[in-house]
LOGULUM-925716 format. One record per residue: residue in one letter; x, y, z of N, C-alpha, C in turn; residue number from 1. Coordinates in nm, 2 decimals. Layout:
REM residues N
  rest    n.px    n.py    n.pz   ca.px   ca.py   ca.pz    c.px    c.py    c.pz   nr
     A       X       Y       Z       X       Y       Z       X       Y       Z  NUM
...
REM end
This chain:
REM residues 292
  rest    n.px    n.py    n.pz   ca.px   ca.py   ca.pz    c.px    c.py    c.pz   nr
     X    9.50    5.55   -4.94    9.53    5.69   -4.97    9.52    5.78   -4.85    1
     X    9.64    5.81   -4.72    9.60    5.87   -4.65    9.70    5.97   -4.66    2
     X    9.62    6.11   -4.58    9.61    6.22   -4.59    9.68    6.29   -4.48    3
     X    9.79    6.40   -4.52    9.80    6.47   -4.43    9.78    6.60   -4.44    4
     X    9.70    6.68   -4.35    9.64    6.79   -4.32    9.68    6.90   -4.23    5
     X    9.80    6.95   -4.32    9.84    7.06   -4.22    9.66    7.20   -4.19    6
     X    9.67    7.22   -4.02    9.58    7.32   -4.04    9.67    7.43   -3.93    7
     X    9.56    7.56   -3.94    9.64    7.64   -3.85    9.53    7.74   -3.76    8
     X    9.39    7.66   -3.78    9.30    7.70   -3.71    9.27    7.86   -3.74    9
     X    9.30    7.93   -3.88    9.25    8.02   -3.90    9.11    7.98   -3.97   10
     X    9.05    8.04   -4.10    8.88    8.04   -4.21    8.94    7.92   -4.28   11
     X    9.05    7.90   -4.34    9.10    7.79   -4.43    9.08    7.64   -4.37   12
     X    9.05    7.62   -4.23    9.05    7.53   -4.18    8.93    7.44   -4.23   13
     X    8.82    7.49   -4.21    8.70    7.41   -4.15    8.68    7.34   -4.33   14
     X    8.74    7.46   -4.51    8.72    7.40   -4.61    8.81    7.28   -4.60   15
     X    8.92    7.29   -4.53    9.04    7.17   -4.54    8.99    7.04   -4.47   16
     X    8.91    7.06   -4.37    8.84    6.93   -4.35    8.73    6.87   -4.33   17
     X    8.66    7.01   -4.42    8.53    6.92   -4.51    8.55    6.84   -4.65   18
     X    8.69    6.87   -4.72    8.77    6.79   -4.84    8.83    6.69   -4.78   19
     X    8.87    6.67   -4.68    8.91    6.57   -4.58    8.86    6.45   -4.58   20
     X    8.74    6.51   -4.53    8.66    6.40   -4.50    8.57    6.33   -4.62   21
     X    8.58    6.42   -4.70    8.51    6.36   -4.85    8.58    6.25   -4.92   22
     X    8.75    6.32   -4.93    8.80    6.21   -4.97    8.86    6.10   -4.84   23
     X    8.88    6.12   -4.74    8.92    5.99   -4.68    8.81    5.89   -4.65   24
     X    8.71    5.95   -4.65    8.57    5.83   -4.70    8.56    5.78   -4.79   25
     X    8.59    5.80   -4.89    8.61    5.77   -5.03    8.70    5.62   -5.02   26
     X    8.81    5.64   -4.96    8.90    5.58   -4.99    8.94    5.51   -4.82   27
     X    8.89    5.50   -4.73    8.87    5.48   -4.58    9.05    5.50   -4.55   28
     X    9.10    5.60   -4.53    9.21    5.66   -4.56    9.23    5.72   -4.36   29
     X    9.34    5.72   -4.36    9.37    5.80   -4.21    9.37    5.92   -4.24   30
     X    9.39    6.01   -4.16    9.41    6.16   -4.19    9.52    6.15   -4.04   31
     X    9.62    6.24   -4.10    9.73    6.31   -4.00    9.69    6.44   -4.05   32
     X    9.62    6.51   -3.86    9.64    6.64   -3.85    9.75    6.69   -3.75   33
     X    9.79    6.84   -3.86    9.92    6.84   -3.77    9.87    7.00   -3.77   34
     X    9.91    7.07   -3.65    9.98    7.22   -3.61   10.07    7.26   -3.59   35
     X   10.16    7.34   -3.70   10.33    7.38   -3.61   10.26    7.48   -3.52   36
     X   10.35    7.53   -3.40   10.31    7.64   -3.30   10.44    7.71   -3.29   37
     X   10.48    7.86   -3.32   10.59    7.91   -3.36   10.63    7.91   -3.17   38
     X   10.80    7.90   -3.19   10.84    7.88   -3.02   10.86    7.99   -2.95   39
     X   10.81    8.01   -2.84   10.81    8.13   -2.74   10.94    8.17   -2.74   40
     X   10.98    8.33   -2.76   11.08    8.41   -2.78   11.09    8.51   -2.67   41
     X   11.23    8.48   -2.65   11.26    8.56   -2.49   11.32    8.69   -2.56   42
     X   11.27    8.79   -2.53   11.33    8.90   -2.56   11.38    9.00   -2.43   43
     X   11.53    8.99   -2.42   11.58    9.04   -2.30   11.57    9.21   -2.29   44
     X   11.58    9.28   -2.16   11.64    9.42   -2.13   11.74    9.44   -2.20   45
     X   11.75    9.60   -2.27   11.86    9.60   -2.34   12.00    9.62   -2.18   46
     X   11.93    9.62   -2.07   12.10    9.60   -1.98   12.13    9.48   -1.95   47
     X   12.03    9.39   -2.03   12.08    9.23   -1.94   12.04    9.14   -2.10   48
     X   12.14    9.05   -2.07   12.22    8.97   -2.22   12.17    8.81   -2.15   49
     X   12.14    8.80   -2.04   12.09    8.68   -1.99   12.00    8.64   -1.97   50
     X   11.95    8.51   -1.93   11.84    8.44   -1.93   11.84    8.42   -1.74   51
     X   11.77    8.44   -1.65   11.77    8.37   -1.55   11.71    8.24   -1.53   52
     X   11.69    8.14   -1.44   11.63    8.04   -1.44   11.48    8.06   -1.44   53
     X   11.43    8.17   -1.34   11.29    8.21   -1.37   11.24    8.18   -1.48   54
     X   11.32    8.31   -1.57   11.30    8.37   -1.69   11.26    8.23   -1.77   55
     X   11.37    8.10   -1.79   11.31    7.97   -1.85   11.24    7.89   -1.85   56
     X   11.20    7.87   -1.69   11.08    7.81   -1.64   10.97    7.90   -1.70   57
     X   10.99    8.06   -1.69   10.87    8.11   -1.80   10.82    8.06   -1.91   58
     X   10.95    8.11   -1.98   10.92    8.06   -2.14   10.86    7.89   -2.12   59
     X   10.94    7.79   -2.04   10.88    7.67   -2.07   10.72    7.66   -2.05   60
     X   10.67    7.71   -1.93   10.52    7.70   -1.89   10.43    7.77   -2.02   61
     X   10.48    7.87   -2.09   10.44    7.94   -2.22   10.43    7.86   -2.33   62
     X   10.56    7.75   -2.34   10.54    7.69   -2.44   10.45    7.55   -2.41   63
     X   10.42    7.51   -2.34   10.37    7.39   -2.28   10.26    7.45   -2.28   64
     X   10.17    7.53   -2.24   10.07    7.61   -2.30    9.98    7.63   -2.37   65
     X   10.11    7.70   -2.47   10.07    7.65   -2.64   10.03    7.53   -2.72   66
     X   10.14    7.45   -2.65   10.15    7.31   -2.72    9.99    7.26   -2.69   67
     X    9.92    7.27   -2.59    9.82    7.19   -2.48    9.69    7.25   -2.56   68
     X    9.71    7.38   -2.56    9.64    7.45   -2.62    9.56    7.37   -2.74   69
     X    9.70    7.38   -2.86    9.68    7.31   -2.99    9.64    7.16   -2.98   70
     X    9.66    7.11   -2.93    9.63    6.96   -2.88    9.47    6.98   -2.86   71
     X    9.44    7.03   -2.78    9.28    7.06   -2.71    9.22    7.05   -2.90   72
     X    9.23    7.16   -2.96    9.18    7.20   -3.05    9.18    7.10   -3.18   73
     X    9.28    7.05   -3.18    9.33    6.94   -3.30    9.23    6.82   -3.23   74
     X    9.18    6.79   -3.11    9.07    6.71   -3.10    8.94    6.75   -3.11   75
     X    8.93    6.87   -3.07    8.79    6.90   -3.15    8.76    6.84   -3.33   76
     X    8.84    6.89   -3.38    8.89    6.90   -3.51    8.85    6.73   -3.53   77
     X    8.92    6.62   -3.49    8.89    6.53   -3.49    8.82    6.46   -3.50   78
     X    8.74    6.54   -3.39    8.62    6.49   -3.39    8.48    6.50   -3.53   79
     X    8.53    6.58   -3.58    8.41    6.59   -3.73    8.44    6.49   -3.81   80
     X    8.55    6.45   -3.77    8.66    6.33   -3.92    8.55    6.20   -3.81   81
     X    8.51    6.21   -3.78    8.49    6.02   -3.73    8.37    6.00   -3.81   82
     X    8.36    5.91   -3.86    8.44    5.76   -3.77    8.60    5.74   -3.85   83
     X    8.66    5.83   -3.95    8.80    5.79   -3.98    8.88    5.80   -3.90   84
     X    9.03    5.73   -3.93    9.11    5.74   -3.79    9.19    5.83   -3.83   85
     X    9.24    5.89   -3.70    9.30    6.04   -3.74    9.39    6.06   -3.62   86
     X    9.52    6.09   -3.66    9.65    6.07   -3.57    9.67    6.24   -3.55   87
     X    9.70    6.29   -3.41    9.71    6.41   -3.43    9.89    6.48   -3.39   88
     X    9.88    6.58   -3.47   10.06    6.62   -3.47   10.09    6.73   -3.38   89
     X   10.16    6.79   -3.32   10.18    6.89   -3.23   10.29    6.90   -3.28   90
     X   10.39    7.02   -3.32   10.50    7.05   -3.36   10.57    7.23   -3.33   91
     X   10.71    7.22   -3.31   10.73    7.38   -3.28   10.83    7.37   -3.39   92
     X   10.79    7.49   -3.44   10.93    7.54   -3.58   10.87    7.60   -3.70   93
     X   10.90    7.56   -3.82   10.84    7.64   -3.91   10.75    7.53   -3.94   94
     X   10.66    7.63   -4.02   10.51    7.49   -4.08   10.60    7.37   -4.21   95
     X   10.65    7.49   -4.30   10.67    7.44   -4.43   10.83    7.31   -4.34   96
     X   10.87    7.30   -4.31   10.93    7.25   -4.21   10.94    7.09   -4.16   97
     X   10.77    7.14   -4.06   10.73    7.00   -4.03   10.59    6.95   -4.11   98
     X   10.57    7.03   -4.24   10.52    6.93   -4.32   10.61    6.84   -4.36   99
     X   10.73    6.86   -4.41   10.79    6.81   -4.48   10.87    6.67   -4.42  100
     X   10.88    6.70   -4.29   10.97    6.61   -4.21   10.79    6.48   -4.20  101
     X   10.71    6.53   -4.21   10.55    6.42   -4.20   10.54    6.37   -4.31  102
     X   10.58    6.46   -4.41   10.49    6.39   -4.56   10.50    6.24   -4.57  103
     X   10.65    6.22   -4.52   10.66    6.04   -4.54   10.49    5.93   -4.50  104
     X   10.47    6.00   -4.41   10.34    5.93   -4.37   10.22    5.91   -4.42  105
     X   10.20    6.01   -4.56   10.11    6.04   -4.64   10.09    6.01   -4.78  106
     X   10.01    6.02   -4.86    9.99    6.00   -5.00    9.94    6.08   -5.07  107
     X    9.91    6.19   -4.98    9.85    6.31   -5.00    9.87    6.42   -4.95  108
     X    9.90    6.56   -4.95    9.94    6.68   -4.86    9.80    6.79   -4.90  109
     X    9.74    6.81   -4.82    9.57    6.87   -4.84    9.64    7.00   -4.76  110
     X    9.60    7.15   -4.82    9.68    7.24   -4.77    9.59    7.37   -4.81  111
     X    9.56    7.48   -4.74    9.49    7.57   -4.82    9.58    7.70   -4.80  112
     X    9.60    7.78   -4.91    9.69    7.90   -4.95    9.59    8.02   -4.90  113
     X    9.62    8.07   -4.84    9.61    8.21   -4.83    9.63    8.31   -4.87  114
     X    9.62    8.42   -4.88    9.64    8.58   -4.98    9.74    8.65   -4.91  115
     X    9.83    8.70   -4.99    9.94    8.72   -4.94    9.95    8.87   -5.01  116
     X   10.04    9.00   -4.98   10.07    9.14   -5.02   10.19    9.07   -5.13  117
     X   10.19    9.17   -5.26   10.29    9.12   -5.28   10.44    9.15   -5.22  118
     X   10.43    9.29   -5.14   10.61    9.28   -5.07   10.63    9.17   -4.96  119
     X   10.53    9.11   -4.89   10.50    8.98   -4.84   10.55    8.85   -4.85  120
     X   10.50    8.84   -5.00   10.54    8.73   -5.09   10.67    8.74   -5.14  121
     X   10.73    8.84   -5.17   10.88    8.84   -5.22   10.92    8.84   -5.13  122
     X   10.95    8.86   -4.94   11.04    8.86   -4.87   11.03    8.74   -4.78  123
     X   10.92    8.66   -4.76   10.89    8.53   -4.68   10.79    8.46   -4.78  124
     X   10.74    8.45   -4.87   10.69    8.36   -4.96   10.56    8.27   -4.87  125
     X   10.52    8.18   -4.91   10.40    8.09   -4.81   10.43    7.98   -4.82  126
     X   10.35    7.90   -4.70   10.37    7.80   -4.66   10.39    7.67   -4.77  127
     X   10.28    7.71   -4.81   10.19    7.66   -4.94   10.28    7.64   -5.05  128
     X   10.36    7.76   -5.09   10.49    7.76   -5.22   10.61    7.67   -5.18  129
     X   10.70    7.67   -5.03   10.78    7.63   -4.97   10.74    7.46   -5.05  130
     X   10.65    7.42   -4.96   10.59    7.31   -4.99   10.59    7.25   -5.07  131
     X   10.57    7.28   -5.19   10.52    7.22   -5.33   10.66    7.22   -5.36  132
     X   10.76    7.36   -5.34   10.89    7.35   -5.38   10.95    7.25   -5.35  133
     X   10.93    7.16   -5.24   11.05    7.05   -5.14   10.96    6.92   -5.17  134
     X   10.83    6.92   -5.18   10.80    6.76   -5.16   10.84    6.71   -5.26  135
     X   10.82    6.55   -5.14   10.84    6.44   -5.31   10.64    6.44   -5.32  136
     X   10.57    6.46   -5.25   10.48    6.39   -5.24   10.33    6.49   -5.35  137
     X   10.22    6.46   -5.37   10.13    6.56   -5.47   10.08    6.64   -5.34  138
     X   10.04    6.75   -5.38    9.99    6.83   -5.31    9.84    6.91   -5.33  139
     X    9.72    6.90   -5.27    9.61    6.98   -5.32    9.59    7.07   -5.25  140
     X    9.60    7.18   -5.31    9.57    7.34   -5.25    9.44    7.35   -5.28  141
     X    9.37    7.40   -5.17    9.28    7.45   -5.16    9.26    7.65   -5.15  142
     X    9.22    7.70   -5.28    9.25    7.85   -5.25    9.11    7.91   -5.35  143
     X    9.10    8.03   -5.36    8.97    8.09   -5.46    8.85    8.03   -5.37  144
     X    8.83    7.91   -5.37    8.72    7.83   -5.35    8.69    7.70   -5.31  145
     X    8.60    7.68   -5.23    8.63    7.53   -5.22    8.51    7.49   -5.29  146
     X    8.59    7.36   -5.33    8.52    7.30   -5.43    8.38    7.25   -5.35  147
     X    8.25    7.23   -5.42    8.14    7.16   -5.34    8.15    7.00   -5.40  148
     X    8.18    6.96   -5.56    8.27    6.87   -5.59    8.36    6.79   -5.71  149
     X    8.45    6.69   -5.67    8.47    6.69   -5.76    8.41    6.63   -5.93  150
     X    8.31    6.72   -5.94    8.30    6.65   -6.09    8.31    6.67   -6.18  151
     X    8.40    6.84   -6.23    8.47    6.85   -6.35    8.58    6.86   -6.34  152
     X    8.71    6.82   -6.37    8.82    6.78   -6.26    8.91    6.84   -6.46  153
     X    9.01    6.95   -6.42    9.08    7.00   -6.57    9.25    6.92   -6.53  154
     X    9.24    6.86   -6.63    9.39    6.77   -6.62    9.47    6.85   -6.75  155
     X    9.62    6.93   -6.69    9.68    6.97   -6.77    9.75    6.90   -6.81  156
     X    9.77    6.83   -6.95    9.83    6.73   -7.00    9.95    6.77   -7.09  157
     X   10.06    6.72   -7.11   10.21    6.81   -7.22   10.25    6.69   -7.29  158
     X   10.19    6.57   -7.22   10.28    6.41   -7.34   10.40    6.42   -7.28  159
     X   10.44    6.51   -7.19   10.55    6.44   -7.06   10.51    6.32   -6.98  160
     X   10.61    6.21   -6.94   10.59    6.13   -6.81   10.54    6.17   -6.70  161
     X   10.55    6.33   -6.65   10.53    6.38   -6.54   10.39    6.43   -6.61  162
     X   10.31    6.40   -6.66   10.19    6.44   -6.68   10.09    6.32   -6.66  163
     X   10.16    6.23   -6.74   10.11    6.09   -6.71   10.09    6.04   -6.59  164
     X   10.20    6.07   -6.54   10.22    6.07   -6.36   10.06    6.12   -6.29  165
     X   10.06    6.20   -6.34    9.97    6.32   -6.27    9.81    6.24   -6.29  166
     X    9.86    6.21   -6.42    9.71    6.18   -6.48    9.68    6.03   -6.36  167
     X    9.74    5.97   -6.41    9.75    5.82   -6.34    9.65    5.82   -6.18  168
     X    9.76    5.94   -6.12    9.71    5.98   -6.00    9.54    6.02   -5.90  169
     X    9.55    6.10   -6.07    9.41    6.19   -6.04    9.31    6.09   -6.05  170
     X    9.34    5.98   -6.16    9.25    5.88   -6.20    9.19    5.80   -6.04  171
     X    9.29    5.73   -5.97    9.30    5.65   -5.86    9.26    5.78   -5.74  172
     X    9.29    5.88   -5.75    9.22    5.99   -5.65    9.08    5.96   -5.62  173
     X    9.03    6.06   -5.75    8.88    6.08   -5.78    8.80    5.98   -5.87  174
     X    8.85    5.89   -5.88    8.75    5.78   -5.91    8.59    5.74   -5.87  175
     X    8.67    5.74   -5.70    8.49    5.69   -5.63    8.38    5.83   -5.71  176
     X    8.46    5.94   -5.74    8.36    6.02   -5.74    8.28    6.06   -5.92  177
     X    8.34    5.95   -5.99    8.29    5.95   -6.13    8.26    6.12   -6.18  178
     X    8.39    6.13   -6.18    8.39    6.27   -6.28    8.43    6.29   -6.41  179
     X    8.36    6.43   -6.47    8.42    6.42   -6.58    8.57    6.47   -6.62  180
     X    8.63    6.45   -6.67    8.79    6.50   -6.72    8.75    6.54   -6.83  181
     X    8.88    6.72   -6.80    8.91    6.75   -6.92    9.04    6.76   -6.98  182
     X    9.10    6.70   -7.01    9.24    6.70   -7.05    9.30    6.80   -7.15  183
     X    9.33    6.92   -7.12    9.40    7.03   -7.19    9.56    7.04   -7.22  184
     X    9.56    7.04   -7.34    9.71    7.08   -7.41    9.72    7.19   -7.46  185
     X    9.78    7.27   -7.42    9.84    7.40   -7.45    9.94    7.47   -7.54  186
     X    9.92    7.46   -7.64   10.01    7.44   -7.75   10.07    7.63   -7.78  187
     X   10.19    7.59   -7.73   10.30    7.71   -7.76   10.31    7.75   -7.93  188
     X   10.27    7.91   -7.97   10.28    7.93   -8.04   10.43    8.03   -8.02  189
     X   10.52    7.90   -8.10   10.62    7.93   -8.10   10.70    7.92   -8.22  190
     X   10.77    8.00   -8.32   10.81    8.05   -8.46   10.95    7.97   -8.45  191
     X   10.92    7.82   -8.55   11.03    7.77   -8.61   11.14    7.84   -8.69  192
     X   11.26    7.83   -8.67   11.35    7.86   -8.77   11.37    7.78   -8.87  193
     X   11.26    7.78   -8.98   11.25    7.70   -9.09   11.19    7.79   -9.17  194
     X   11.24    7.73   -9.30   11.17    7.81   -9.45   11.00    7.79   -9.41  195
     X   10.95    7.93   -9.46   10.76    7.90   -9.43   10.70    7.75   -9.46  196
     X   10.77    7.71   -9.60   10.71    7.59   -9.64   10.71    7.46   -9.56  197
     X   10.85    7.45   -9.55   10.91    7.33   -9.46   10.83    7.34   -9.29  198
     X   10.86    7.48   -9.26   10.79    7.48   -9.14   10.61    7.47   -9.09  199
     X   10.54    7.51   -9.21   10.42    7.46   -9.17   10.39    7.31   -9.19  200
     X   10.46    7.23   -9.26   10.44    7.12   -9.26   10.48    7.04   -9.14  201
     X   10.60    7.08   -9.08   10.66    7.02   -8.96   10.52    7.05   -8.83  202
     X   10.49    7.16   -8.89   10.39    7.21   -8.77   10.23    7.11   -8.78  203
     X   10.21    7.09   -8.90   10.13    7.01   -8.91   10.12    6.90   -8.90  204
     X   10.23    6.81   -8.90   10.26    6.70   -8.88   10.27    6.67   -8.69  205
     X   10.33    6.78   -8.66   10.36    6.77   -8.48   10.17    6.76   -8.46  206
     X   10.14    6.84   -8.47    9.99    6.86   -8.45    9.97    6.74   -8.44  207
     X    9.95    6.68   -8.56    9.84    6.62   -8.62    9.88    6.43   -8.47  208
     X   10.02    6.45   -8.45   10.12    6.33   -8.42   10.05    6.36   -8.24  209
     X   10.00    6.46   -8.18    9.98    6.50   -8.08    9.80    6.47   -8.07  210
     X    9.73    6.51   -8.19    9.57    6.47   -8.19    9.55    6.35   -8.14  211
     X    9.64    6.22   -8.25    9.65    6.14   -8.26    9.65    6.07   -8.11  212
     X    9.77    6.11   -8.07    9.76    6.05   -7.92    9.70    6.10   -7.83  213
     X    9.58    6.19   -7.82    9.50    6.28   -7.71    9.36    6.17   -7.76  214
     X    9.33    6.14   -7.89    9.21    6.07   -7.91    9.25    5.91   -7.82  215
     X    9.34    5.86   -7.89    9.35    5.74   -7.80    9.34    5.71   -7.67  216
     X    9.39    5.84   -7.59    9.38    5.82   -7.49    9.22    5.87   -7.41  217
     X    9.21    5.94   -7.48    9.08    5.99   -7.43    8.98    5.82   -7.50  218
     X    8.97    5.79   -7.57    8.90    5.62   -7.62    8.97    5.57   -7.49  219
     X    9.08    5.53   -7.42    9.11    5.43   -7.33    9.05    5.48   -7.20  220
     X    9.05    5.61   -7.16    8.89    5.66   -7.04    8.81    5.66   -7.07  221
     X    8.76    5.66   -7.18    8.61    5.61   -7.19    8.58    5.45   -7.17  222
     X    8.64    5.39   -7.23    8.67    5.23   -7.21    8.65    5.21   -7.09  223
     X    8.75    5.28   -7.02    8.73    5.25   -6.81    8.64    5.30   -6.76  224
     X    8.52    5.39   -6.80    8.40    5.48   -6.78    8.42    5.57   -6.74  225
     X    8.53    5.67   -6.77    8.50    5.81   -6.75    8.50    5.87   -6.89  226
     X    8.39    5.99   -6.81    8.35    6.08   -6.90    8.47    6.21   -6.93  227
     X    8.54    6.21   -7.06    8.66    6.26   -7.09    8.62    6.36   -7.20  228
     X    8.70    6.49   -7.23    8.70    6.55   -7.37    8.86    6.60   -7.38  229
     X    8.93    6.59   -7.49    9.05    6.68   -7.49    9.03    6.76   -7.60  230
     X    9.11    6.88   -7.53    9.12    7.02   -7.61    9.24    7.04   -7.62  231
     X    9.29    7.10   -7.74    9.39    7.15   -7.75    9.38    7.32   -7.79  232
     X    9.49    7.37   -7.71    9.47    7.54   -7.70    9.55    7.60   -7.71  233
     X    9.56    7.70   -7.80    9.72    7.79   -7.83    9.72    7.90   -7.76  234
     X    9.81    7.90   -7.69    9.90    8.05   -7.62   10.01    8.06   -7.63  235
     X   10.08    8.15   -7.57   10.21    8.21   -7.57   10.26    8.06   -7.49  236
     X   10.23    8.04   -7.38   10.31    7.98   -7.27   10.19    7.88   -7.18  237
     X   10.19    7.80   -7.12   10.12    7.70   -7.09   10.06    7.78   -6.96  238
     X   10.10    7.86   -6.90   10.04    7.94   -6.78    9.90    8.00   -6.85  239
     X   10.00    8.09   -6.92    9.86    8.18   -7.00    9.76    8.12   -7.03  240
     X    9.77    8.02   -7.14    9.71    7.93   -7.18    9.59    7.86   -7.06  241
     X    9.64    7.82   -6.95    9.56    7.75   -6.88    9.49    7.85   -6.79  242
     X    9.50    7.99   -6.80    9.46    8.11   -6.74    9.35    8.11   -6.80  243
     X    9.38    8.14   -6.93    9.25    8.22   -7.04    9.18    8.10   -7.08  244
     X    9.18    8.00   -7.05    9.12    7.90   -7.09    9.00    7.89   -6.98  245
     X    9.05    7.85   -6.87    8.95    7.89   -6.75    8.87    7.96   -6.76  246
     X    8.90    8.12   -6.81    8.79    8.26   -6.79    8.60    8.20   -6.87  247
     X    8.66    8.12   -6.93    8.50    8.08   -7.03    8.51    7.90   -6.96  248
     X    8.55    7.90   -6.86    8.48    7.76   -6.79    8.49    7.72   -6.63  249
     X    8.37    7.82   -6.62    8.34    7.83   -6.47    8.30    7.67   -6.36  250
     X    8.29    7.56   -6.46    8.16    7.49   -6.39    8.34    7.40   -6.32  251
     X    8.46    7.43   -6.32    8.62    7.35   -6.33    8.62    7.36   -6.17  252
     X    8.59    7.22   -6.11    8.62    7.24   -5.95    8.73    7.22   -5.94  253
     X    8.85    7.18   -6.01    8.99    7.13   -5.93    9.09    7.13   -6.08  254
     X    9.18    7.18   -6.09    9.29    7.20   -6.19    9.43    7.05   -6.14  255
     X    9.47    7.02   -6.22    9.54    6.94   -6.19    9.67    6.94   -6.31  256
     X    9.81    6.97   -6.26    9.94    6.96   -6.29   10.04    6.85   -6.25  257
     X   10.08    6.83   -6.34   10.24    6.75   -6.34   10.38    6.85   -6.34  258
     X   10.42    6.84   -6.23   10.56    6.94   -6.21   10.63    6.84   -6.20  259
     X   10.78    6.87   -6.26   10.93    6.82   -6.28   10.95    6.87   -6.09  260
     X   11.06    6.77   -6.08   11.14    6.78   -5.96   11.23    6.86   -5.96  261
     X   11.24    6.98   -6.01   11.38    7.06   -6.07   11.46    7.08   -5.89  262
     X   11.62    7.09   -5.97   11.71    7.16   -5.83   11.67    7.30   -5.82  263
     X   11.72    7.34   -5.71   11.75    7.46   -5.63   11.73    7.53   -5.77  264
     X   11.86    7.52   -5.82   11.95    7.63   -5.94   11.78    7.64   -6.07  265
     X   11.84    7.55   -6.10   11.71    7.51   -6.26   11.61    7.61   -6.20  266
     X   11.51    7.60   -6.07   11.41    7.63   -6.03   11.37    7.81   -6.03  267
     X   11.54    7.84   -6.01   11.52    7.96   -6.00   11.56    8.03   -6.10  268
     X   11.65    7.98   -6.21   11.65    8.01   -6.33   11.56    8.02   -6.43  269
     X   11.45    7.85   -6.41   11.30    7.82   -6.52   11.22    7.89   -6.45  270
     X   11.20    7.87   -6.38   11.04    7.89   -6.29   11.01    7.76   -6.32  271
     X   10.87    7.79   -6.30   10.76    7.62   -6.33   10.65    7.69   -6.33  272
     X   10.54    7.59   -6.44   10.46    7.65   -6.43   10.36    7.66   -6.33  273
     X   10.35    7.52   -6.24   10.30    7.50   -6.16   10.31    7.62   -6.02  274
     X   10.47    7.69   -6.02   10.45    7.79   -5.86   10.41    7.88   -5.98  275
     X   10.40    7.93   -6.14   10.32    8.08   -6.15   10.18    8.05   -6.11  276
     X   10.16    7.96   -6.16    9.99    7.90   -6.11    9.92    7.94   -5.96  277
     X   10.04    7.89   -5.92   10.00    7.85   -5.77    9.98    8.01   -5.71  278
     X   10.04    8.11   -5.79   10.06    8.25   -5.73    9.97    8.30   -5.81  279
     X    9.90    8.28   -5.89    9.78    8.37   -6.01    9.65    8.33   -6.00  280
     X    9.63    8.20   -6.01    9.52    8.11   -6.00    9.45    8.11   -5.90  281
     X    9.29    8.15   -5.92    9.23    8.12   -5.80    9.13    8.00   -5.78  282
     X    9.19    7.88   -5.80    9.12    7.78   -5.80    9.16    7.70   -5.70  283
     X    9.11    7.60   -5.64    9.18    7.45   -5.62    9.29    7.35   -5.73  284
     X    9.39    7.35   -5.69    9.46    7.27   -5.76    9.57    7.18   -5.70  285
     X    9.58    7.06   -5.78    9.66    6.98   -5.76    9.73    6.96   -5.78  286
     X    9.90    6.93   -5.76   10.03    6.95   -5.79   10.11    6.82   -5.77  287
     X   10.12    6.75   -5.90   10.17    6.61   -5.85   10.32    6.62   -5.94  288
     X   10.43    6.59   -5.83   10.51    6.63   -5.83   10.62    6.50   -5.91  289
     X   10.66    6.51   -6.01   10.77    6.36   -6.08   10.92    6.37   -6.01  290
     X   10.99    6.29   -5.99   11.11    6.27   -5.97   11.18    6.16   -5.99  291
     X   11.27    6.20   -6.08   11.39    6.07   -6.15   11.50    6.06   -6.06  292
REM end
């Protein structure tokens, strides 16, 4: 299970690789730390359109610099991860970028979000959203809080494959750390076009066809020794739902989602629940991502 750990040596750092090291001991896992370092920009006199040779040997000594800089620091950094082994990344361009060109290396993308304005967010968005948008791979955000650990771990469950997915995941994640699971289903209260009669029975029957399979599964974690409860919870929309559900359960270190691989188009037509989340929610959460 090894890890890659975008940092950027702001306050988000030091929670990103104290979770680091929790779980890559867990699982004796490498950690890839990486820094992009945005590239030195020559900005000319408005009477001159050119670059002299100087001028580029500047910029290069500037960027070589930076680069040496980041290196220096990404070994410090390092140095708290030992005795795991930990490969370090130097990169120029955008972050969301050269996560994405690394993730191959990983089985994990550990990432912490930051607070953003909202005219901010609608005209360059975060690193953090980019991310989650493009990987193939799961992603844990660390945001609100860092967790101290995982032992109430809320698995949002739908009876999709891409939940299962998720579930599967979380299971083989947080294992070493015997937590409990709560498995939440969010039940859309949503008005059939059916006669009253016909339709409460349909509704009863869906229900009942949904209990059914939340108890078995919850009996098959217990079997394997974890400690499990499922809830089922009505809201408008499975956001809401997993919003208001939260407000009355403080002790929840880490949320965990199953997102679809949608295109470009779908993405910005649905949304998902996972990026309203990711923009509302002030928890830790995990985002494991399905693709067919």
């Amino acid at each position: 299970m090894d890890l890659l750990v975008p940092v950027d040596f702001t306050e988000i750092t030091n929670p990103l690789l104290r979770i680091a090291k929790t779980l890559g001991e867990a699982h004796k896992a490498c950690i890839y730390l990486l820094h992009t370092i945005s590239p030195v920009l020559y900005l000319p006199y408005p009477e001159s359109f050119g670059m002299s040779v100087v001028d580029l040997e500047l910029l290069a000594q500037l960027q070589r610099a930076k680069e040496a800089e980041a290196k220096e620091k990404l070994k410090g950094l390092a140095k708290f991860l030992e005795p795991l082994k930990v490969e370090l990344f130097v990169e120029i361009g955008d972050p969301a970028e050269s996560i994405l060109e690394k993730e191959k290396l990983a089985d994990l993308i550990l990432m912490g979000s930051h607070r953003k304005g909202l005219v901010e967010r609608i005209l360059v968005g975060s690193t953090t959203e980019k991310v989650v948008k493009y990987t193939k791979k799961p992603v844990l955000i660390v945001k609100g809080r860092e967790p101290e650990s995982f032992k109430n771990i809320l698995v949002c469950y739908d009876f999709s494959e891409h939940a299962q997915r998720a579930l599967d995941f979380t299971l083989d994640l947080f294992s070493p750390f015997n937590p409990k699971f709560t498995l939440l289903h969010i039940e859309e209260t949503i008005e059939l076009p059916l006669i009253e009669g016909l339709r409460d029975v349909v509704s009863q029957r869906y229900r009942e066809e949904k209990l059914k399979h939340l108890d078995e599964l919850r009996k098959n974690l217990t079997d394997r020794g974890f400690s499990t409860e499922c809830i089922v919870y009505e809201a408008k929309s499975p956001a809401e739902g997993i919003r208001d559900f939260l407000k009355n359960r403080q002790d929840v270190d880490l949320v965990i989602l199953g997102s679809r691989g949608l295109s470009g188009l779908k993405r910005v037509l649905l949304g998902t629940t996972s990026s309203e989340l990711i923009k509302s929610l002030d928890l830790p959460m995990l985002i494991h991502r399905s693709f067919q």
